[in-house]
C-alpha positions as CSV (number, residue, x, y, z in Angstrom):
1,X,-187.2,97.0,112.9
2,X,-184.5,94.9,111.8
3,X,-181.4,97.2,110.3
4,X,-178.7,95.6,107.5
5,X,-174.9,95.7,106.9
6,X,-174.5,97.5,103.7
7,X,-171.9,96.9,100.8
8,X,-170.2,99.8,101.9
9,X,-169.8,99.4,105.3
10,X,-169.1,95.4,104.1
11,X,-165.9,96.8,102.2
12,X,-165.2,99.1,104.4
13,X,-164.6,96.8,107.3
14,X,-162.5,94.3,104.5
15,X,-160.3,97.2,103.6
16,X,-159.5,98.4,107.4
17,X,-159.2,94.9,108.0
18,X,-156.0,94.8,105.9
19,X,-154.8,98.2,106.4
20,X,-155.5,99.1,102.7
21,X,-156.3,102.4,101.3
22,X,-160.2,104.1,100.7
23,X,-159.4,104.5,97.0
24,X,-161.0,101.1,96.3
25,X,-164.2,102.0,97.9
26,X,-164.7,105.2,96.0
27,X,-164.3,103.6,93.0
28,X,-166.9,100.9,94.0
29,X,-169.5,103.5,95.5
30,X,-168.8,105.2,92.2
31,X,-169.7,101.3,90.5
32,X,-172.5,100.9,92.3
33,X,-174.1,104.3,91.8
34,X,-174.2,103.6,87.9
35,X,-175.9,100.1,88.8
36,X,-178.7,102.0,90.4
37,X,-178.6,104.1,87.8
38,X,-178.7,101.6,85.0
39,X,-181.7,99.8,86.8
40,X,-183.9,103.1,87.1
41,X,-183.2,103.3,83.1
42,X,-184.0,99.6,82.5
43,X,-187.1,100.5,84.7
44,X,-188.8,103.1,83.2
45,X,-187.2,102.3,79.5
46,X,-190.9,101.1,78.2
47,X,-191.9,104.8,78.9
48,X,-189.1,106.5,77.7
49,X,-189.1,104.6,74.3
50,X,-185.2,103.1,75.4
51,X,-185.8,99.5,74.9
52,X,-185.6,99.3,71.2
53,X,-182.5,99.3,68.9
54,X,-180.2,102.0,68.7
55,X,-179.5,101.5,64.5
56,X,-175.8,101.2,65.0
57,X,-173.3,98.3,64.7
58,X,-170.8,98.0,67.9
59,X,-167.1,96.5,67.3
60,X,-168.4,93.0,68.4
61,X,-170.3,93.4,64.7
62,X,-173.6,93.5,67.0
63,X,-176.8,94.9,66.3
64,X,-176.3,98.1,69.5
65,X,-179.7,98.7,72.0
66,X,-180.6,102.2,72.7
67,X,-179.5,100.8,76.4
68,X,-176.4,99.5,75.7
69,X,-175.5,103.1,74.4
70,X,-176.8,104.6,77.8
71,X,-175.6,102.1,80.4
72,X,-172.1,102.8,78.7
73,X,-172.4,106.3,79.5
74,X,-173.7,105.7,82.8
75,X,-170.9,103.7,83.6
76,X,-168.7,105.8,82.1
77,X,-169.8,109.3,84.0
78,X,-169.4,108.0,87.0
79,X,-166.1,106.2,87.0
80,X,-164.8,109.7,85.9
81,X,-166.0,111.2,88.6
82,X,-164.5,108.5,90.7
83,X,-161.3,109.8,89.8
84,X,-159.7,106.3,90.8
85,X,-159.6,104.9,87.2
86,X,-156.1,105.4,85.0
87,X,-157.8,103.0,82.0
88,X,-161.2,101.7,81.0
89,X,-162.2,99.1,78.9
90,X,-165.9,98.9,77.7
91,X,-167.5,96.3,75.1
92,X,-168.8,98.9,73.1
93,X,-166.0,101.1,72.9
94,X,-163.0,99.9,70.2
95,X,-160.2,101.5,72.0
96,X,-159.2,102.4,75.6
97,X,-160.6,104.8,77.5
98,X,-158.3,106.8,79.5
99,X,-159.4,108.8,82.6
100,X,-157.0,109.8,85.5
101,X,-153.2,109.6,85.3
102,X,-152.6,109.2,88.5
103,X,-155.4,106.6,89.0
104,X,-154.5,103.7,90.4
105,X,-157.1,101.0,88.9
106,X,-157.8,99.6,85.4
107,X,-161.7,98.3,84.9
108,X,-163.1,95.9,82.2
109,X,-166.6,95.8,81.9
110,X,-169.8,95.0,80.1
111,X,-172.3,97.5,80.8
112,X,-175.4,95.9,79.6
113,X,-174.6,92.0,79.3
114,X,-177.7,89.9,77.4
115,X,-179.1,93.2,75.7
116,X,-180.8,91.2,73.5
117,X,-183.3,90.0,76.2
118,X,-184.3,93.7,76.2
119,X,-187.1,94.1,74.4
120,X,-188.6,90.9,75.5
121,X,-188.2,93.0,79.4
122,X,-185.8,89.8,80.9
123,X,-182.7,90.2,82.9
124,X,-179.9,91.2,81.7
125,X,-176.2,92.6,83.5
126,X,-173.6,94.3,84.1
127,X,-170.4,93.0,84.5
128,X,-166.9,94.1,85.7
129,X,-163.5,93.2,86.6
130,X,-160.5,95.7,88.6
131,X,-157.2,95.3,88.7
132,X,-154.3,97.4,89.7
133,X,-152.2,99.1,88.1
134,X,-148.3,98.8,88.9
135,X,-148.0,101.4,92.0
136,X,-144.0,100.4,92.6
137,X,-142.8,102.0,88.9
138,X,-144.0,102.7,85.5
139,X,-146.7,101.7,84.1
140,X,-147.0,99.3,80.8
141,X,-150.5,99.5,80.2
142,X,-150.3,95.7,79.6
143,X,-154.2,93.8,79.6
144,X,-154.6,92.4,83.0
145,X,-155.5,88.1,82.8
146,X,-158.3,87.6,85.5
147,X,-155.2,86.4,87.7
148,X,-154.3,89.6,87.9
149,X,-157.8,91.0,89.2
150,X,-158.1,92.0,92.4
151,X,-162.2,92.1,92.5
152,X,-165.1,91.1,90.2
153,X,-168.9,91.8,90.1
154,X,-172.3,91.2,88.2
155,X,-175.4,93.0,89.0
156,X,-178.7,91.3,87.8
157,X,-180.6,93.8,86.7
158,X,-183.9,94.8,87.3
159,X,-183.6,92.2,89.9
160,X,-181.2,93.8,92.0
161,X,-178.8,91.3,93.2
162,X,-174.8,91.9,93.1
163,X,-172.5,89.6,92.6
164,X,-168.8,90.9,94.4
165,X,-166.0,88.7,94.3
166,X,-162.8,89.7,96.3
167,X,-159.1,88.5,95.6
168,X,-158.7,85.8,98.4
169,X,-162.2,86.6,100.3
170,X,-164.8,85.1,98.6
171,X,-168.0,85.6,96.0
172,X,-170.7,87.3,98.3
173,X,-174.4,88.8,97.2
174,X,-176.1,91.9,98.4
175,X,-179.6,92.6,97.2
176,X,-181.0,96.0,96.3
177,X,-183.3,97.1,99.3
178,X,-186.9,99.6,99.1
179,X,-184.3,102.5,99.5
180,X,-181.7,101.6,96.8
181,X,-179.0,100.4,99.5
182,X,-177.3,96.9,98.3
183,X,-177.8,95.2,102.0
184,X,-176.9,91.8,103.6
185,X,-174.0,90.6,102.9
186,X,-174.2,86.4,102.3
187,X,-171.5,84.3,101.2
188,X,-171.8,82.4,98.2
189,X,-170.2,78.8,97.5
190,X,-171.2,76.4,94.5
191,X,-173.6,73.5,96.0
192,X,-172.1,70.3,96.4
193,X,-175.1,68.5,96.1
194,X,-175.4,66.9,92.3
195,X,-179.1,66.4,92.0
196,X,-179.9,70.1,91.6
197,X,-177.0,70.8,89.0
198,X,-178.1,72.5,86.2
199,X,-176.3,72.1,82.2
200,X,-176.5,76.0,81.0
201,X,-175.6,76.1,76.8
202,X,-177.7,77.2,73.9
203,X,-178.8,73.7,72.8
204,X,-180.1,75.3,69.1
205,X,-176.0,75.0,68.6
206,X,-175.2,71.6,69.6
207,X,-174.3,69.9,66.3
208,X,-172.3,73.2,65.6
209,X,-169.6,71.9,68.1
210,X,-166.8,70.0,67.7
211,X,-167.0,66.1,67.6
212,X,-165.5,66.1,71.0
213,X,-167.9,68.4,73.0
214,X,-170.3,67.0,71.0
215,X,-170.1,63.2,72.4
216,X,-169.5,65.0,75.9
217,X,-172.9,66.1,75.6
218,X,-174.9,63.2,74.7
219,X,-173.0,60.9,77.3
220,X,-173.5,63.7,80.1
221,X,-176.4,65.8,79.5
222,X,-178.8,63.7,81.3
223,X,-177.2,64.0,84.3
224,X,-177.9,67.4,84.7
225,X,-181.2,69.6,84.3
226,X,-181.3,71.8,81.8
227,X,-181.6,75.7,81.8
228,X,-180.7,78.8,79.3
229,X,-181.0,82.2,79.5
230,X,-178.8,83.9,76.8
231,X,-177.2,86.3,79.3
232,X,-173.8,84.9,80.6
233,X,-174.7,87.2,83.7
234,X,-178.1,85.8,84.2
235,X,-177.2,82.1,83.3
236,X,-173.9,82.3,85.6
237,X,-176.5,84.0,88.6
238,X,-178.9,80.3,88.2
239,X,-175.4,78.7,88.3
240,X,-174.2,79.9,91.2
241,X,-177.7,79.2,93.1
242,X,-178.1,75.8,91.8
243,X,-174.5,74.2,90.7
244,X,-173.7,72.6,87.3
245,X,-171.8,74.3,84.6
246,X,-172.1,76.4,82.0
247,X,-170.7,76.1,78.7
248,X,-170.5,78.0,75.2
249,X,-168.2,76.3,73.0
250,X,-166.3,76.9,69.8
251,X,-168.7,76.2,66.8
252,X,-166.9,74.5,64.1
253,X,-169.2,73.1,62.2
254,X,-172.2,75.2,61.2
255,X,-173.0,74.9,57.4
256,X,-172.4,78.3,56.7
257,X,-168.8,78.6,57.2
258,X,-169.0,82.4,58.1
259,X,-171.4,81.2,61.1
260,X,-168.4,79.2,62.9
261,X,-166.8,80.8,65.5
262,X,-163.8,78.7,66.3
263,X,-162.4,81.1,68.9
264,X,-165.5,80.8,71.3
265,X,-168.4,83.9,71.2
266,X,-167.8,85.4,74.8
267,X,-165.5,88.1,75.2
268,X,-162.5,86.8,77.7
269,X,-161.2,90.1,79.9
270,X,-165.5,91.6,80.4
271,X,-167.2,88.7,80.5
272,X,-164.9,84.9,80.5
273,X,-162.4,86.3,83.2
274,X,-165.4,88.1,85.1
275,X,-167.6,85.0,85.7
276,X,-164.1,83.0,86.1
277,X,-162.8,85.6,89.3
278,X,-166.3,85.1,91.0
279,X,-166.5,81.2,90.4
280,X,-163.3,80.6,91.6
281,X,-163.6,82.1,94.4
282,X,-166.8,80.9,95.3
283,X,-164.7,76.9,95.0
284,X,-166.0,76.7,91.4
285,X,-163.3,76.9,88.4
286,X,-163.3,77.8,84.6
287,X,-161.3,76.5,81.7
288,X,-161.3,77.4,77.4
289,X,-161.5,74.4,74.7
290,X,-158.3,74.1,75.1
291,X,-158.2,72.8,78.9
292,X,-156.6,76.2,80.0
293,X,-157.7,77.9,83.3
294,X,-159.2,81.3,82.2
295,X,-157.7,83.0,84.6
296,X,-154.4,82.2,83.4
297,X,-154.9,83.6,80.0
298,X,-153.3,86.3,79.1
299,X,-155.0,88.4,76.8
300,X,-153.2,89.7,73.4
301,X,-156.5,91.8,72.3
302,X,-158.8,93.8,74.2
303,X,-161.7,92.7,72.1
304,X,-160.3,88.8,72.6
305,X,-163.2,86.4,71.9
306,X,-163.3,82.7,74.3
307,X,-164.7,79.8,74.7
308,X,-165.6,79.0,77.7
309,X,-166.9,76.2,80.6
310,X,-167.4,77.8,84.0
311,X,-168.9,76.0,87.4
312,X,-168.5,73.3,90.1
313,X,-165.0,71.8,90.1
314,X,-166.0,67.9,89.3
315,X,-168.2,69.3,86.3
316,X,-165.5,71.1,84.6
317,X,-162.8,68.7,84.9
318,X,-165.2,66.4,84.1
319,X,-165.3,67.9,80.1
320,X,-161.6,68.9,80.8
321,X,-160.3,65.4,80.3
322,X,-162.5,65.2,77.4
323,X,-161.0,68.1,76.0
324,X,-157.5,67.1,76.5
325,X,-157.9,64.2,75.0
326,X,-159.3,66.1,71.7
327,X,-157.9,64.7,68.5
328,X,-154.6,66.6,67.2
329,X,-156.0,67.6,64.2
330,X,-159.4,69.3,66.3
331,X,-157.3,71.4,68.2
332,X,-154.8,72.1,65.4
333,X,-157.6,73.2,63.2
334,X,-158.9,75.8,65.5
335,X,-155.5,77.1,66.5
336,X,-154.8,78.0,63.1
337,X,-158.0,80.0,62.8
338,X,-157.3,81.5,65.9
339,X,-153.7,82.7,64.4
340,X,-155.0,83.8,60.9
């Protein structure tokens, strides 16, 4: 009989370790619960008739799944009950969502990352990022960058892998055992080794992007194999496992002008900053068209849309260059978009 170290009894020993408090791991036991939870409903959604659309727009201007609605109040139930969190942020909630006053963490998080793979039954996510609030004085309810996060996570649902990533400790995977206990705890670095580096980006968009990305491309893409998902979460899980980068750029020049989306897709505190936390700390990095490190940014809307390129150091700074070396009147063009 061979017995595992759990999750909890992972964080538990971290948070001893360095003589911190249990509030973090009753807000975590309270995250993974709704995982679990999330995975049961994705399980059984055929039968229950939850896999379909739900008939409503969210504020992303996104057709909603019946799924999205429930994992949000999955989520949403339990880190109540937790009791830990002062402010939530949820994609398919406009505003804030407060909870405690006296809690001491804020959480962003995308409950149901890739929903359109749904109804096709492939993977899809959840992702989340924590940070703290200000414990020494008042509180300004300002939107935490990912620099200001303190841990990260992604579960790959109905696979049952988690992805935790903890301030200065790591990006480490548990998998979901036969009795619903995330188990073995295994560190996770980018691979070095360039052969098995993958290219992640939706290739139907490639002469959508700008001139610049788009001669990156065609000089590089050989170089790399070639996969694609449509779930950040599930795209950034293959990345992790086999090195390479993903990308999703600005497109800025689709024929239907209303189709462009010069401030990137993604959405940068739930989703950008989330796969940015657990990348860097497994040696990996993450940058917007621009050139800037996503964990840097700081974000002026909750809602804030990015682009974004995400993976093994070399690969990013790689198209980093490129991007700094963008033509003035590229970059100035999407800035003033960004600003109308």
């Amino acid at each position: 009989m061979r017995l595992e170290e759990t999750f909890m009894h992972f964080l538990l020993e971290h948070q001893m370790r360095h003589r911190r408090t249990l509030n973090f791991l009753i807000l975590m036991e309270s995250i993974v619960t709704a995982a679990k939870y999330i995975q049961h409903v994705y399980d059984t959604g055929g039968l229950q008739s939850n896999m379909g659309e739900a008939g409503t727009i969210n504020v992303q201007g996104e057709n909603v799944m019946k799924m999205d609605l429930l994992a949000h109040q999955i989520v949403m139930h339990y880190l109540a009950e937790s009791k830990q969190i002062i402010e939530a942020t949820s994609e398919e909630i406009t505003e804030e969502v407060p909870l405690n006053d006296d809690g001491r963490y804020f959480i962003y998080f995308d409950p149901l990352d890739g929903s359109s793979n749904i109804k096709h039954s492939l993977p899809v996510g959840f992702l989340f990022g924590i940070a703290k609030r200000n414990l020494d004085g008042p509180e300004d309810y300002h939107l935490r960058s990912g620099r200001e996060f303190i841990a990260a996570g992604s579960f790959l649902i109905p696979s049952g892998v988690f992805t935790f990533g903890l301030k200065d400790a790591g990006t480490w995977r548990f998998l979901l055992d036969e009795n619903q206990v995330y188990i073995r705890p295994t560190r996770v670095q980018f691979p070095s080794k360039r052969s098995g580096w993958e290219l992640s980006w939706n290739a139907g968009n490639r002469n959508f992007y700008s001139d610049t990305v788009q001669n990156w491309v065609l000089k590089n893409e050989n170089d790399y194999k070639f996969r694609y998902v449509g779930s950040l979460a599930v795209d950034f899980h293959r990345l992790l496992q086999s090195g390479g980068m993903f990308m999703y750029p600005a497109i800025v020049n689709h024929p239907k002008p209303g189709a462009n989306r010069p401030e990137g897709k993604l959405r940068l505190i739930y989703e950008c900053a989330v796969v940015a936390f657990l990348a860097h700390e497994a040696g990996g990095t993450a940058i917007n068209e621009a050139g800037e490190n996503i964990l840097d940014i700081q974000p002026y809307k909750r809602h804030q849309r990015s682009t974004l390129f995400v993976g093994n150091k070399e690969a990013v700074e790689d198209i980093r260059k490129a991007l700094k070396a963008e033509k003035p009147k590229e970059t100035s063009k999407v800035k003033a978009v960004e600003s109308a």
